[in-house]
N, CA, C and O atoms as CSV, one atom per row, in Angstrom:
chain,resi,resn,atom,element,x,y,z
A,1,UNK,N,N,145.693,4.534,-127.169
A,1,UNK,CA,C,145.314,4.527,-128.556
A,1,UNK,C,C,145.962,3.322,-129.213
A,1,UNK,O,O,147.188,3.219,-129.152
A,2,UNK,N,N,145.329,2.520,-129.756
A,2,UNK,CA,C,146.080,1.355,-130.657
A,2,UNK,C,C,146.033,1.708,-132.349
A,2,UNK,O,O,145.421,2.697,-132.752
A,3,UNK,N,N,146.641,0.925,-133.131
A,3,UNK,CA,C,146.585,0.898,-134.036
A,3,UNK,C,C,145.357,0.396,-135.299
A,3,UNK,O,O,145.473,0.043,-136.473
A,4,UNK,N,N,144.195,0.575,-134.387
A,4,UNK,CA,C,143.058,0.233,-134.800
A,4,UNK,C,C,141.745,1.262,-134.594
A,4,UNK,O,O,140.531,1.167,-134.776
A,5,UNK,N,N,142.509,2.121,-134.195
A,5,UNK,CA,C,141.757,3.208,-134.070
A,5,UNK,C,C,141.429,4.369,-135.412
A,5,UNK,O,O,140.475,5.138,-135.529
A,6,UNK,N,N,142.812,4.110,-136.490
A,6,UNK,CA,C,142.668,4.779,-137.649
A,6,UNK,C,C,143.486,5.523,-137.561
A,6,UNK,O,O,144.083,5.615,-136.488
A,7,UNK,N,N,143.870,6.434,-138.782
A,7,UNK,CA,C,144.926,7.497,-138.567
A,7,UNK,C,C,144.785,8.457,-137.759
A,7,UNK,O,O,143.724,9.053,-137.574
A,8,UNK,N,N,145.872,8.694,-137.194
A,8,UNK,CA,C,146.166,10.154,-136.195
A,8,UNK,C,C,146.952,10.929,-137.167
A,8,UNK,O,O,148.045,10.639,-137.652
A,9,UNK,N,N,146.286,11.862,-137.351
A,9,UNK,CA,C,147.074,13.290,-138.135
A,9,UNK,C,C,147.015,14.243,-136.843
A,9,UNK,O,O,146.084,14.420,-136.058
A,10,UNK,N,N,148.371,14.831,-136.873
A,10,UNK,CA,C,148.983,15.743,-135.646
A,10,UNK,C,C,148.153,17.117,-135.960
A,10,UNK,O,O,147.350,17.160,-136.892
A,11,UNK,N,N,148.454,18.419,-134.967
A,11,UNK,CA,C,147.797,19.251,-135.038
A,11,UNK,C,C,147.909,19.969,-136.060
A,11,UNK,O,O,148.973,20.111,-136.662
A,12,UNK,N,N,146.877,20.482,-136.363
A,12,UNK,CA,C,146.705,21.252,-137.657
A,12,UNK,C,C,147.869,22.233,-137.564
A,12,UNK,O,O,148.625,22.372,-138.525
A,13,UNK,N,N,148.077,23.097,-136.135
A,13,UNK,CA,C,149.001,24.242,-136.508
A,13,UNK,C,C,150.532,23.104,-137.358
A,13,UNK,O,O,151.292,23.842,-137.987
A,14,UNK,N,N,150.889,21.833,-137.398
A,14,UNK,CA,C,152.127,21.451,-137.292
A,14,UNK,C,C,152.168,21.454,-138.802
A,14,UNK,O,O,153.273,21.351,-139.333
A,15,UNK,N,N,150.873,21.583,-139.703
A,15,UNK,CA,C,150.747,22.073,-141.180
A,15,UNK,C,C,151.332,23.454,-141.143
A,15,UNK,O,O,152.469,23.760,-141.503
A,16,UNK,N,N,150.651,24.036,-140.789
A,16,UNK,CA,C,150.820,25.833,-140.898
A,16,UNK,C,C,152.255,26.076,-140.990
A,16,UNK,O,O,152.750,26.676,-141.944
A,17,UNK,N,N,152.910,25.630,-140.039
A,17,UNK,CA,C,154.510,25.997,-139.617
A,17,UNK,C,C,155.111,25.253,-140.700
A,17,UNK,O,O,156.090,25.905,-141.065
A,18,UNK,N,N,155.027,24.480,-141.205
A,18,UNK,CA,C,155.800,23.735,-142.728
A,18,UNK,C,C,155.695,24.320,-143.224
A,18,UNK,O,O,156.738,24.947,-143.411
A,19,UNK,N,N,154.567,24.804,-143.947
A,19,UNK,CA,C,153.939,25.725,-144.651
A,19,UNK,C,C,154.371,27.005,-145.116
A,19,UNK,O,O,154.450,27.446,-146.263
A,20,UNK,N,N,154.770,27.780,-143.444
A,20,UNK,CA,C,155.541,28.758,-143.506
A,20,UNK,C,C,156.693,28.724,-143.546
A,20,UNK,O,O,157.230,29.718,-144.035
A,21,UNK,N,N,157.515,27.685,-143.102
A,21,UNK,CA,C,158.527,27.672,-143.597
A,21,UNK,C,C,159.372,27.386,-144.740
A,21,UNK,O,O,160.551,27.657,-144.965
A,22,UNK,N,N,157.886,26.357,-145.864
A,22,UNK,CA,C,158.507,26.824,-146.804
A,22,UNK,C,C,158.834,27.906,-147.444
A,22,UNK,O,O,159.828,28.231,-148.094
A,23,UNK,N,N,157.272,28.727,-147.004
A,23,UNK,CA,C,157.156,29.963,-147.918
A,23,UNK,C,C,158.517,30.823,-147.860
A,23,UNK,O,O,158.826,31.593,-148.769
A,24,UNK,N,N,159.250,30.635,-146.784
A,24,UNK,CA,C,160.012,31.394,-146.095
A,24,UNK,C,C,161.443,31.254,-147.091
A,24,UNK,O,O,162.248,32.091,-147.499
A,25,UNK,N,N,161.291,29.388,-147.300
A,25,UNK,CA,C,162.822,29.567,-147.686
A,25,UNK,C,C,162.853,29.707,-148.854
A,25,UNK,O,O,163.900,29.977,-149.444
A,26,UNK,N,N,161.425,29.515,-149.594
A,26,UNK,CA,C,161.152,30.238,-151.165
A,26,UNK,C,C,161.644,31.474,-151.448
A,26,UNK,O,O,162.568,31.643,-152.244
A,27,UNK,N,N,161.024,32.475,-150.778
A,27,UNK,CA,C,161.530,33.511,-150.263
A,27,UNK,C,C,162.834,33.856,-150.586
A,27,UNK,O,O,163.266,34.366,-151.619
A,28,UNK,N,N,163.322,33.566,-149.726
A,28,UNK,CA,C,164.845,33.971,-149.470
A,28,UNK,C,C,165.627,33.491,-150.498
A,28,UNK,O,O,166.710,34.037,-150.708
A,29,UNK,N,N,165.111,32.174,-151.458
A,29,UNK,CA,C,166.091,31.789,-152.122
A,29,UNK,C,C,165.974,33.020,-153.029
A,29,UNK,O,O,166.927,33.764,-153.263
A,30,UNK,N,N,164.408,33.227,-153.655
A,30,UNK,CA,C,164.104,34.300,-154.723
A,30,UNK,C,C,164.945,35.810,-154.653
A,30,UNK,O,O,165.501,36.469,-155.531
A,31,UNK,N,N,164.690,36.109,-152.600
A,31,UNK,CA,C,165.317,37.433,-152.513
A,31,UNK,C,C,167.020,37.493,-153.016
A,31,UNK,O,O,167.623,38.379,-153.620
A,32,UNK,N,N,167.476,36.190,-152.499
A,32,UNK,CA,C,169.188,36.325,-152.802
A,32,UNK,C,C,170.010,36.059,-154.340
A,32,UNK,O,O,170.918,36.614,-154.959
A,33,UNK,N,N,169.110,34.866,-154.541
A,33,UNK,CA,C,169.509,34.487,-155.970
A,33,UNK,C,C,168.814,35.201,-157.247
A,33,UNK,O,O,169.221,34.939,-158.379
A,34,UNK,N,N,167.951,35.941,-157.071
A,34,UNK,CA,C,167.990,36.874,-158.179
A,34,UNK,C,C,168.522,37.795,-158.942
A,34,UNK,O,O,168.859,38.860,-158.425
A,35,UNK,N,N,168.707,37.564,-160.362
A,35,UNK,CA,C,169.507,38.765,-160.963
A,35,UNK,C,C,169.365,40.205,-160.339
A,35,UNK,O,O,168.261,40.747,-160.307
A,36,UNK,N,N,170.524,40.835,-159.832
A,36,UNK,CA,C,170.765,42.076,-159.226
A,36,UNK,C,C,170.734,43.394,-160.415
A,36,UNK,O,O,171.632,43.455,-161.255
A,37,UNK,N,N,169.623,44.411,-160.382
A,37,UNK,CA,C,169.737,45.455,-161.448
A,37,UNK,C,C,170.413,46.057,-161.937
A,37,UNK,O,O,170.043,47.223,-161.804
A,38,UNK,N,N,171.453,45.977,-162.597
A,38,UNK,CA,C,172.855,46.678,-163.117
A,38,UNK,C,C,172.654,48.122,-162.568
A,38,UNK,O,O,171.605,48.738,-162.755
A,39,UNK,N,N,173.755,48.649,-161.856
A,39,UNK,CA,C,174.027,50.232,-161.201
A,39,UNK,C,C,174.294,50.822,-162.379
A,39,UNK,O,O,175.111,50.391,-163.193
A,40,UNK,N,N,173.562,51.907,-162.522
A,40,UNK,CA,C,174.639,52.899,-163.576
A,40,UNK,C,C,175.997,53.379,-162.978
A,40,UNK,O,O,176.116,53.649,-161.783
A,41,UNK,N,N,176.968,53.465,-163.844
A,41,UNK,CA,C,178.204,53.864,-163.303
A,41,UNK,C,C,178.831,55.039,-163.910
A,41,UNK,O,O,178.608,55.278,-165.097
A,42,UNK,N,N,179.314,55.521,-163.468
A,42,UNK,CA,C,179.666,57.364,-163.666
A,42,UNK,C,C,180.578,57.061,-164.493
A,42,UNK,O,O,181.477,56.298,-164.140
A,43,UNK,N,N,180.549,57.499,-165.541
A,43,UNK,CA,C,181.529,57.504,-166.810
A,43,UNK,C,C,182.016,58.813,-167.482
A,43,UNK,O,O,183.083,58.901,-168.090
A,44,UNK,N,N,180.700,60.304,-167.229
A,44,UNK,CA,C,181.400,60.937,-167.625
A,44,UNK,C,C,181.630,62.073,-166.482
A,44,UNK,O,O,180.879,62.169,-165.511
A,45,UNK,N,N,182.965,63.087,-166.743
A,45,UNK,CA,C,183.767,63.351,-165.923
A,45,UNK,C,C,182.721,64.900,-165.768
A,45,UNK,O,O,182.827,65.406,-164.651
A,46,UNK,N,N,182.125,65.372,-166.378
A,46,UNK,CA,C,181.147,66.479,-165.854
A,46,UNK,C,C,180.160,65.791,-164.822
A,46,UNK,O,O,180.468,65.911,-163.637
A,47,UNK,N,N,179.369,65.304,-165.036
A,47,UNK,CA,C,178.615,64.091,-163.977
A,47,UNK,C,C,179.511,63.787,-162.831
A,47,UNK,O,O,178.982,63.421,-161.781
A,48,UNK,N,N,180.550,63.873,-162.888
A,48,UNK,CA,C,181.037,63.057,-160.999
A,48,UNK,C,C,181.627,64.068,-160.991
A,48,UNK,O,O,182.580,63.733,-160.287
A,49,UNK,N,N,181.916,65.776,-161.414
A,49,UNK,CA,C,182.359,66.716,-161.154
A,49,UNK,C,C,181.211,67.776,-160.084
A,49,UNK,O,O,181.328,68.507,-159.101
A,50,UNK,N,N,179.749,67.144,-161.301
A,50,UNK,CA,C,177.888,67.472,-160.229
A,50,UNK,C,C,177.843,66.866,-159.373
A,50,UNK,O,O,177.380,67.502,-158.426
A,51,UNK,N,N,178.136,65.686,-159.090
A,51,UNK,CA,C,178.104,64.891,-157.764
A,51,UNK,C,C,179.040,65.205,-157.014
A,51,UNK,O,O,178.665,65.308,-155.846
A,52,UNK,N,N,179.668,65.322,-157.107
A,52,UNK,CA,C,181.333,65.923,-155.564
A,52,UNK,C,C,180.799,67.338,-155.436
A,52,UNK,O,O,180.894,67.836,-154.314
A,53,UNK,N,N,180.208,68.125,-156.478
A,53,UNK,CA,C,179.991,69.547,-156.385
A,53,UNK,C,C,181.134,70.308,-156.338
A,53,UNK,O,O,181.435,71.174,-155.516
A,54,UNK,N,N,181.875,69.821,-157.498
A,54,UNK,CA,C,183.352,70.737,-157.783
A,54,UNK,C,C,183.486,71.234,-159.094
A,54,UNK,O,O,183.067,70.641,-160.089
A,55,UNK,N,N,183.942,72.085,-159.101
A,55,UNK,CA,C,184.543,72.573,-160.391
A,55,UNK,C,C,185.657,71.978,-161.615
A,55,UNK,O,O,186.290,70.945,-161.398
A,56,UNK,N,N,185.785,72.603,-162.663
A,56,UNK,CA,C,186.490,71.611,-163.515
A,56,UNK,C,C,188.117,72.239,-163.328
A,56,UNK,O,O,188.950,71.951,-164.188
A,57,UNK,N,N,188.439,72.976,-162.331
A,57,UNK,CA,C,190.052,73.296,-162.366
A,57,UNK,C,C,190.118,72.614,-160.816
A,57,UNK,O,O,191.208,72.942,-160.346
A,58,UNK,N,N,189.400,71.827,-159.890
A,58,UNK,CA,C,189.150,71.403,-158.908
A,58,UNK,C,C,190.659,70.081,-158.986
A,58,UNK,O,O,190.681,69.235,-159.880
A,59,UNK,N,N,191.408,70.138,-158.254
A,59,UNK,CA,C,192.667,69.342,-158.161
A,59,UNK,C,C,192.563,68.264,-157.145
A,59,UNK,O,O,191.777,68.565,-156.247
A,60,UNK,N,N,193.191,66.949,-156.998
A,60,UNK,CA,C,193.000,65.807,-156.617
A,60,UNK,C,C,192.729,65.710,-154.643
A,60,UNK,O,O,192.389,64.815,-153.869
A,61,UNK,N,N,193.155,67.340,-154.490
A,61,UNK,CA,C,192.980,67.130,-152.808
A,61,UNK,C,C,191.649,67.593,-152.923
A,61,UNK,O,O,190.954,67.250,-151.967
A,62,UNK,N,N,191.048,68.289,-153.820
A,62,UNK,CA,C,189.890,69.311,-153.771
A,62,UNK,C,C,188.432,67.782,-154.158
A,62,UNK,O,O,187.243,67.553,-153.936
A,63,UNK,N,N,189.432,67.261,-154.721
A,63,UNK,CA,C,188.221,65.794,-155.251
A,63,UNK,C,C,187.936,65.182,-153.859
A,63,UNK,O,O,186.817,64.776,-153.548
A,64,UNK,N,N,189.189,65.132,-152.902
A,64,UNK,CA,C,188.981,63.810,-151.574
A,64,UNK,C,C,188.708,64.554,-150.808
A,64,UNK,O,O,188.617,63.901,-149.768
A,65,UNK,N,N,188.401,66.037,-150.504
A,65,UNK,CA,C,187.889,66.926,-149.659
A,65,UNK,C,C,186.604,66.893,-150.221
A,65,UNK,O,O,185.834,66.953,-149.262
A,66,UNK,N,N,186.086,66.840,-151.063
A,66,UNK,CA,C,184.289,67.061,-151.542
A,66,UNK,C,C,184.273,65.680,-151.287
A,66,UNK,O,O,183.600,65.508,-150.270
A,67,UNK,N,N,184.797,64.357,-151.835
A,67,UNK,CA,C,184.018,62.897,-151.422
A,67,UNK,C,C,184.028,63.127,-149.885
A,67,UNK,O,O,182.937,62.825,-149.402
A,68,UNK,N,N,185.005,63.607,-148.895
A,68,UNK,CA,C,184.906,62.552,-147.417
A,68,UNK,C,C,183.979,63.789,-147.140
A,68,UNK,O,O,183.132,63.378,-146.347
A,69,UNK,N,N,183.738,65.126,-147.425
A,69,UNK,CA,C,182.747,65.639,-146.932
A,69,UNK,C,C,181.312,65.211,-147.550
A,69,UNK,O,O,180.551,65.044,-146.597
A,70,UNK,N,N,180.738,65.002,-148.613
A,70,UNK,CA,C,179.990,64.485,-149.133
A,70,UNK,C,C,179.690,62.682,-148.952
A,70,UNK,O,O,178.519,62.325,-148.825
A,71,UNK,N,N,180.588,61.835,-148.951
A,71,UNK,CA,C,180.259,60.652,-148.432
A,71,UNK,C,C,180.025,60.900,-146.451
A,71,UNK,O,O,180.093,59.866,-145.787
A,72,UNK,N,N,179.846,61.854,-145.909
A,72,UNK,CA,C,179.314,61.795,-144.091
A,72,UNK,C,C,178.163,62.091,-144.201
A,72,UNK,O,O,177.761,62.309,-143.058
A,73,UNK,N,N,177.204,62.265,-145.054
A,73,UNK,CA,C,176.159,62.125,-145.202
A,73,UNK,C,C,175.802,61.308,-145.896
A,73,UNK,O,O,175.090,60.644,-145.143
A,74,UNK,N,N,175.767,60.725,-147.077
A,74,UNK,CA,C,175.370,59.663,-147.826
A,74,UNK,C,C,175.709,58.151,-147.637
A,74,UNK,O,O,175.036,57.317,-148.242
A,75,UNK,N,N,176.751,57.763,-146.801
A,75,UNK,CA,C,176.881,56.635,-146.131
A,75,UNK,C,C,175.429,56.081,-145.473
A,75,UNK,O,O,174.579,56.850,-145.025
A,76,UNK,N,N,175.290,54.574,-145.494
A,76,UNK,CA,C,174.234,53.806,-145.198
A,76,UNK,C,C,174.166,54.071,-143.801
A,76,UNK,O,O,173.098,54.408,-143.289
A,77,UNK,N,N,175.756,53.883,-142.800
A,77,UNK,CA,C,175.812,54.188,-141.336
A,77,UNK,C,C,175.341,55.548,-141.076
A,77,UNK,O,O,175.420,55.959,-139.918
A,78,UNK,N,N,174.782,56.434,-142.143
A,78,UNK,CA,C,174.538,57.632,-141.181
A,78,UNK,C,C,173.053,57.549,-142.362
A,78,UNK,O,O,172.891,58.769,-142.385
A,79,UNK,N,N,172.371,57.225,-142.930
A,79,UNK,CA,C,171.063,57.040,-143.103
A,79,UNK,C,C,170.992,57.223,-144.364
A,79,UNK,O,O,170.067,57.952,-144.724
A,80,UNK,N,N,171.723,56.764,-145.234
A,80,UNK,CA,C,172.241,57.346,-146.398
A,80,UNK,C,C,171.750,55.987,-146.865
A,80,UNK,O,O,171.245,55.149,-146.118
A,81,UNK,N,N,172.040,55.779,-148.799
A,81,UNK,CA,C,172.045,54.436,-149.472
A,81,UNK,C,C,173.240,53.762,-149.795
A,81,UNK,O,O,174.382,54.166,-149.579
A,82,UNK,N,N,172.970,52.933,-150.212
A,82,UNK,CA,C,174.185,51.917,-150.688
A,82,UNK,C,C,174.393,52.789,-152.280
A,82,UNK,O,O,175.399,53.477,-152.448
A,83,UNK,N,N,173.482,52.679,-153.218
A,83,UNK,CA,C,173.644,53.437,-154.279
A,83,UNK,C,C,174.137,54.541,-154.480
A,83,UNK,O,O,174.965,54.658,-155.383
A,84,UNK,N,N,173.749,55.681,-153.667
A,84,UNK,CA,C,174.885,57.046,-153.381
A,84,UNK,C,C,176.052,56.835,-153.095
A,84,UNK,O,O,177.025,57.459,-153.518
A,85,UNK,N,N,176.042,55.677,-152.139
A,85,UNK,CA,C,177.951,55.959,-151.701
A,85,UNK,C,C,178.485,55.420,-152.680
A,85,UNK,O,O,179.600,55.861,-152.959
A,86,UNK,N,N,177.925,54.287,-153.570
A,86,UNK,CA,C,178.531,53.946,-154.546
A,86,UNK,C,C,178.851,54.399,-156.122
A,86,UNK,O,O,179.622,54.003,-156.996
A,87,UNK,N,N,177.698,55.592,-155.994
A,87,UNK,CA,C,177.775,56.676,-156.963
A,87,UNK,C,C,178.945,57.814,-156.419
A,87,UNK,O,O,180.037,57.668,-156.968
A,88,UNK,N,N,178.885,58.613,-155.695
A,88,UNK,CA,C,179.758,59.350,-155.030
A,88,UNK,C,C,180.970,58.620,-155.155
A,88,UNK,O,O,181.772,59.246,-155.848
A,89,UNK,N,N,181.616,57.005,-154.548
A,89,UNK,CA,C,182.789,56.627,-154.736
A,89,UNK,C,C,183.067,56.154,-156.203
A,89,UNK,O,O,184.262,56.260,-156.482
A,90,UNK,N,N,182.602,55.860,-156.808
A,90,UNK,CA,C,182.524,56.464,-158.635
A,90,UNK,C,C,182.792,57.583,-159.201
A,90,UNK,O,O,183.684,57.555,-160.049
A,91,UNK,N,N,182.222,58.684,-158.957
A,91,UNK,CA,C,183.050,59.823,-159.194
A,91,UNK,C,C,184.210,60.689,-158.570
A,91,UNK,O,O,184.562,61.759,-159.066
A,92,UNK,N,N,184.734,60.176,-157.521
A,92,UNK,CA,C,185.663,60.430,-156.705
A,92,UNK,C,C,186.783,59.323,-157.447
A,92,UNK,O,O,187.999,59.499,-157.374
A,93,UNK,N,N,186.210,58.268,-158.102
A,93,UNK,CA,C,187.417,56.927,-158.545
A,93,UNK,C,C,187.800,57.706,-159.799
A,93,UNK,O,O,189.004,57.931,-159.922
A,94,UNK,N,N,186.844,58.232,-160.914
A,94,UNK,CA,C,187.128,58.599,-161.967
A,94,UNK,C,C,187.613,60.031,-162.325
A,94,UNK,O,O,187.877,60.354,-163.483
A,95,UNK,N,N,187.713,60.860,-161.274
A,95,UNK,CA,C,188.349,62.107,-161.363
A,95,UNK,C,C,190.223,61.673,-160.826
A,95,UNK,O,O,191.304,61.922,-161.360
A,96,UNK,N,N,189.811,60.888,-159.458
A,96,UNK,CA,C,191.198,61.191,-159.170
A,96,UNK,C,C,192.131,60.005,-160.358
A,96,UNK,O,O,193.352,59.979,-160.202
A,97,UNK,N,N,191.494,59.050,-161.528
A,97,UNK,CA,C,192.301,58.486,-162.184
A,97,UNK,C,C,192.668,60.002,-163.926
A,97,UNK,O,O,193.325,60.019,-164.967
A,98,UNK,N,N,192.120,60.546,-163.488
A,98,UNK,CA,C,192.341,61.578,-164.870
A,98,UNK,C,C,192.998,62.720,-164.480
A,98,UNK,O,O,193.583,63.421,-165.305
A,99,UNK,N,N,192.941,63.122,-162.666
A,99,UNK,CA,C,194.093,63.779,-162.482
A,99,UNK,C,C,195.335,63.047,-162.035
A,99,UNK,O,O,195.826,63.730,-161.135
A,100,UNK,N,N,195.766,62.416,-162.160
A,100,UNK,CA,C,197.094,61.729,-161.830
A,100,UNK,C,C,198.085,62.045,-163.416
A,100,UNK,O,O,199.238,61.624,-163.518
């Protein structure tokens, strides 16, 4: 082939794959760098008393006995969400700072 033959444009797939890879790193920038939805956070002490499933004379061993039994199911490692364990360790944070 000489240089008088006219342009050579490479194979079409070698578009496609740019292509997708931009889409890709569009993507990812959108998935990571986007504003994250503010969590609600357990503020009041009846609410993370419904979530541990304890009572209100329930004492600070009775709080870390309902979270570690209640967080072995709601953990992500056992099929659980990120949002539960982080709700559950929210009301387990805000009981045991009001019984101390």
């Amino acid at each position: 082939m000489s240089l008088h033959d006219g342009p050579h444009h490479g194979p079409p797939q070698g578009r496609g794959v740019t292509w997708i890879a931009t889409a890709l790193l569009i993507w990812l920038a959108w998935r990571y760098l986007r504003p994250k939805p503010k969590q609600r956070v357990v503020t009041d002490e009846a609410e993370a008393r419904a979530i541990l499933g304890i009572d209100a004379l329930a004492d600070a061993d009775a709080v870390r006995s309902a979270h570690r039994r209640l967080i072995a199911s709601v953990h992500p490692d056992r099929g659980g969400s990120t949002d539960l364990t982080r709700r559950v360790n929210a009301a387990r944070d805000l009981l045991l700072k009001r019984t101390r």
